[in-house]
C-alpha positions in Angstrom: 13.2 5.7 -17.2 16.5 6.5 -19.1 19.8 6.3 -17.7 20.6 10.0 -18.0 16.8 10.7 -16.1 17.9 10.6 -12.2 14.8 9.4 -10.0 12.9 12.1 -7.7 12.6 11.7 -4.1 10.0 10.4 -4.3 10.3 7.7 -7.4 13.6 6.7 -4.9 11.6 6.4 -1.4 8.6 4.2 -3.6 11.6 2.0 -5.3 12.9 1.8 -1.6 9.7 0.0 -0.1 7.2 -0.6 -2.9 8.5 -3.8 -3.5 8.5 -5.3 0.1 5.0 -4.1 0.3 3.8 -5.9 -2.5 5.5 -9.3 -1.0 3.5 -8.7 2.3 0.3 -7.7 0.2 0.6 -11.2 -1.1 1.7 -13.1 1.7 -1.0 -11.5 4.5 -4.0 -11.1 2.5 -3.7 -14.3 0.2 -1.7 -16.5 1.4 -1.9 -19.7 -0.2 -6.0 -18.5 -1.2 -4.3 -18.6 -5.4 -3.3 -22.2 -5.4 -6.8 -23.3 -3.9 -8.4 -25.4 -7.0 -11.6 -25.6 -5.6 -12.1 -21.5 -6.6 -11.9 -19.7 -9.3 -9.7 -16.4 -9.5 -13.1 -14.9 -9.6 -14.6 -16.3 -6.5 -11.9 -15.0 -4.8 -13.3 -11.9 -4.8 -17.2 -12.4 -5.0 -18.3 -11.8 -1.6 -20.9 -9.5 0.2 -20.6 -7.4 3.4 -23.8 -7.3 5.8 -25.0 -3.8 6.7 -23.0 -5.1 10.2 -19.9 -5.7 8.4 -20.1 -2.7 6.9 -21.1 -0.9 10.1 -17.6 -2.3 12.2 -15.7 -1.0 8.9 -16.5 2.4 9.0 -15.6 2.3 12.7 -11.6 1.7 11.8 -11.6 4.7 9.6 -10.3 7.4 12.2 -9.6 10.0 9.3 -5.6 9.7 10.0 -2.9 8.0 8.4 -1.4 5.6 10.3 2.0 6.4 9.0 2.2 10.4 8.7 0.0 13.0 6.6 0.8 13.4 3.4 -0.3 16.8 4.1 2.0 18.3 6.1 4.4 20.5 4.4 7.4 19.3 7.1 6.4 15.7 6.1 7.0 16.1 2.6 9.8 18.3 2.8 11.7 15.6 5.6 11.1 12.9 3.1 12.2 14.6 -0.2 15.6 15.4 2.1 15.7 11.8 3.1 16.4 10.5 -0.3 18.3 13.0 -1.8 21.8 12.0 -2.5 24.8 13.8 -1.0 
């Protein structure tokens, strides 16, 4: 982006807590699983799901965000007025 472009809302709320989010990505769901020797960056990710694994995963999916819905008209218009500067 150029100096003279100022950053939407929402460009300034994903700056705000993208980054943090990607450390805890990292740290939770790999932890030290990259420095193992014994697998390859592929095997990391070459795994199957039983019909029962799959089964217990659809019963977390309640159809709601766990954080707000990005839906709702007051949502969006209470974030883009959360990051706007004053």
């Amino acid at each position: 982006m150029s100096e003279s472009q100022e950053q939407t809302p929402a460009q300034k709320l994903i700056g705000t807590f993208l980054p943090k989010m990607v450390s805890l990505t990292d740290d939770v769901l790999f932890g030290d699983i990259w420095e193992r020797t014994d697998l390859s960056k592929r095997d990391i990710f070459d795994f199957d799901l039983s019909p029962e694994d799959m089964a217990a995963m659809r019963t977390l999916d309640t159809k709601t965000s766990s954080f707000f819905d990005h839906r709702d008209p007051n949502m969006v218009k209470a974030l883009s007025e959360a990051t706007r500067p004053t």
